[in-house]
Steps between C-alpha positions, in 0.01 A plus 500: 500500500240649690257758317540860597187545717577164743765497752757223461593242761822618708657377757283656780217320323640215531538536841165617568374236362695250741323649736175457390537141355822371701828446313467122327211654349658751257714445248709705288802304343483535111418133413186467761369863339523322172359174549197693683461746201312267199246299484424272251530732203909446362702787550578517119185653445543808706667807326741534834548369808261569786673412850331521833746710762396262795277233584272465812380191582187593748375236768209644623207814397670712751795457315344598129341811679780628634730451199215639275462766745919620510490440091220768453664742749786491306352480131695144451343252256380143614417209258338178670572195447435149456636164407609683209291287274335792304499518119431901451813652665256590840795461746740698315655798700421750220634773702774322741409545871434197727320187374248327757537148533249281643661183529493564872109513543402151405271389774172339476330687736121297522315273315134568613283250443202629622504817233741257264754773464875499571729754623828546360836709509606597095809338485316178537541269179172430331516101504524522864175652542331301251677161701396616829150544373511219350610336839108589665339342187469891353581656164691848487452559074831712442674281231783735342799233314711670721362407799759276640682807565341851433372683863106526492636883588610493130148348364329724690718817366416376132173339522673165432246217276592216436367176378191506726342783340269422278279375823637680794675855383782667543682535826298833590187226487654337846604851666269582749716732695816676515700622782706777333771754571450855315801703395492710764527167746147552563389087605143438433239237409315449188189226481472216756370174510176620369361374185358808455534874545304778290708781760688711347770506234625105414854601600608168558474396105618872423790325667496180346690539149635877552834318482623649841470872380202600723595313840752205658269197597634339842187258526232279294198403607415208189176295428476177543269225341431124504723281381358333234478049511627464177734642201554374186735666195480461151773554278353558146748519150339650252643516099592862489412834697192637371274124564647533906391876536219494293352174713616639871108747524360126421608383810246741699201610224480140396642270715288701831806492703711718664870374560729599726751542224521489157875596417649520101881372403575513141740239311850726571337535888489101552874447363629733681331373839616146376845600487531693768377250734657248308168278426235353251142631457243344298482647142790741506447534158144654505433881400435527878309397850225640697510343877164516632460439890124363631447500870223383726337333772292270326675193335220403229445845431908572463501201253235605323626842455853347371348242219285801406764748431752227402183411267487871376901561429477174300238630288624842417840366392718390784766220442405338830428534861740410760374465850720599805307365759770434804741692648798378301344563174392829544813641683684408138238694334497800727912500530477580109272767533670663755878504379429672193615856581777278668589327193490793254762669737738228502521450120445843338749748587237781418171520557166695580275311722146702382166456750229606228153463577187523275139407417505150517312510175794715346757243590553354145561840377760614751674145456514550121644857522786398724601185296496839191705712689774252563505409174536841385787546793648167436500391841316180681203512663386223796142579628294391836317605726124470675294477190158475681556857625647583221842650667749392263881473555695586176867445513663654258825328417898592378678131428855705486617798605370769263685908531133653377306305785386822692405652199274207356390434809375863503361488156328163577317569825403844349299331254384181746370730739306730267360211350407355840297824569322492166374187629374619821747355673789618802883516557499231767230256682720430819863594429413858553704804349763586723804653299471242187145661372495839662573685153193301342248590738362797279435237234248339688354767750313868383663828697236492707581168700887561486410850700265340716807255584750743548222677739458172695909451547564840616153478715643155702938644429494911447926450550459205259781297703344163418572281234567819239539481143211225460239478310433873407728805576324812610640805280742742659627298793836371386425171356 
């Protein structure tokens, strides 16, 4: 159902938009609409159905523009989208209207070597950039655990982190421009391949992580950097929670390095990878594992680095270091780490996946008050997430179908996310809010910023045609 103040899709639209985009690239039979409707986020946890009214699958700018351009003419809503790999509910179609799929723009447009930057469409998957970097002996840093298939379009829209960033930032880190198409179909550039620019407004990471509320990116220009000689991965079991956390700031204030990674899987995290992929890892048993990635150039030095913090994880309580020093090895560690969302999905028939981030040195506390609240809800709890940044994913966790699950749910995440704010930390460190955390957002932002947001949507979208209904709704305007 479309809200009052948008204009639904009809049958002329529908055939305007042929026009625009050609016939095989709209679509408008019920089970395509569907299928191009959620992300990542189950549909049991919306209160009712949301349902795009057609689907556009763009090829080039010209096309966005012009279907941006007909959709604000005629006051009809657009939601981008991705791979559909989002956890926040970002590529929902709040308000019906046409979805924007980018599975169309997937070219690699450059790889300059000169300015080590490459040039890409959004619907192109993230490991392909990173493997045709990796192809000139060059790094790109985006590691998201989806990125076998999410669009960097998608990372870009949320800000995407990852497993890299600890040492190299979040995906806004590796933007250094942005071609982008306003509301009004408007096409223009922000950034370029300069490393810096003090003129004007930073539009293009105003862009990066508004969740495709402000603009529709068509193009990416991405840093590159040099691949380094040599990686090595540690997978470290430690007796119980508290000794992994509480050693993870070691790794950096005492050990005087910086890993690419240090990622957290507690004990119900590491069975559940093991069964889903349907293999052994070492110490299954253990409270739970940090993984702890070392890179460089400089083979002594690497080693070094490794019996030092290897050294270091001993002494502060670790059960023992495993090294994952070839390729074999430390695709079976990084497999487990990456299928957890995966593996929660296929064996819990409901579930929150949660994208907390705090203080690093307020970890312990957040991890302690989550294990409370599920006691007090009687539900399971299986945690994870990039400790060294100190994002945290909390999964929250229904073994059988329960009739009261929206309301604990509720209850629960009421009292998470307060808590989480008392703390000084956030809502979400890459999933973004989309739909999922839009009602939460006063809990962690003063009136003062959530005006200054609703000043900056209606600034870049005054008929508020793209991607409506996410993250805040702007009073008096039919959401």
């Amino acid at each position: 159902m479309t809200p009052a103040n948008y204009s639904p899709v009809t049958e002329r639209t529908v055939l305007d938009l042929t026009a625009i985009v050609g016939k095989s690239n709209v679509a408008v039979d019920m089970e395509k609409r569907i299928a191009y409707s959620y992300d990542e986020v189950p549909r049991f946890s919306w209160d009712r159905e949301y349902i795009a009214e057609a689907v556009v699958f763009p090829e080039t700018t010209e096309h966005v523009s012009a279907v941006l351009k007909y959709a604000d003419r005629h006051r009809i809503p657009v939601t981008p989208r991705g791979a559909g790999t989002g956890l926040s509910g970002g590529a929902v179609p709040f308000a019906g209207g046409i979805v924007l799929s980018f599975e169309k723009m997937r070219r690699i447009l450059e790889l300059d070597k000169k300015n080590l930057t490459i040039t890409v469409e959004p619907g192109v998957v993230t490991a392909e950039i990173t493997k045709a970097a990796r192809q000139e002996g060059l790094l790109y840093a985006g590691d998201p655990c989806s990125g076998d298939a999410s669009f960097i379009g998608g990372n870009v829209a949320e800000n995407a982190g990852g497993n890299k960033v600890v040492k190299y930032g979040t995906t806004g880190n590796s933007v250094l421009a942005l071609e982008a198409v306003l509301p009004d179909g408007t096409v223009t550039w922000f950034g370029g391949k300069r490393r810096k620019d003090a003129t004007g407004y930073d539009f293009a990471h105003l862009i990066v992580g508004s969740e495709g509320t402000l603009a529709v990116v068509t193009k990416i220009i991405l840093k590159l950097l040099p691949l380094p000689g040599k990686v090595v991965d540690l997978l470290v079991p430690f007796p119980d929670v508290a000794s992994a956390i509480d050693f993870a700031p070691r790794i950096q204030s005492e050990g005087k390095v910086i890993p690419s990674s240090i990622e957290f899987m507690d004990g119900k995290s590491i069975r559940l990878a093991e069964r889903f992929l349907n293999t052994a890892l070492p110490y299954d048993d253990a409270g739970a594992h940090l993984v702890i990635q070392l890179e460089g150039n400089d083979p002594n030095v690497l080693a070094d680095d490794m019996e030092r913090i290897g050294d270091l994880c001993l002494a502060h309580g670790a059960l023992e270091v495993f090294v994952a020093d070839n390729k074999t090895t430390s695709d079976k560690l990084w497999k487990a780490r990456k299928c957890l969302a995966e593996a929660i999905m296929a064996f819990y028939p409901k579930y929150s996946l949660e994208d907390l981030v705090v203080p690093t040195s307020e970890i312990p506390k957040l991890m302690t008050e989550t294990t409370r609240l599920c006691e007090k809800y009687s539900i399971e709890e299986a945690n994870f997430g990039h400790v060294g940044d100190g994002n945290m994913h909390v999964n929250l966790l229904f073994p059988e179908e329960r009739p009261d699950w929206h309301h604990i749910i509720d209850a629960l995440l009421d009292e998470l996310y307060d808590f989480t704010a008392s703390i000084g930390g956030t809502l979400s460190g890459e999933h973004g809010i989309g739909l999922k955390r839009q009602k939460y957002m006063c809990r962690v932002m003063d009136d003062a910023q959530m005006e200054l947001i609703r000043r900056v949507k209606l600034a870049f979208d005054p008929n508020e045609i793209l991607n409506p209904g996410k993250m805040i709704s702007c009073p008096g305007r039919g959401e």
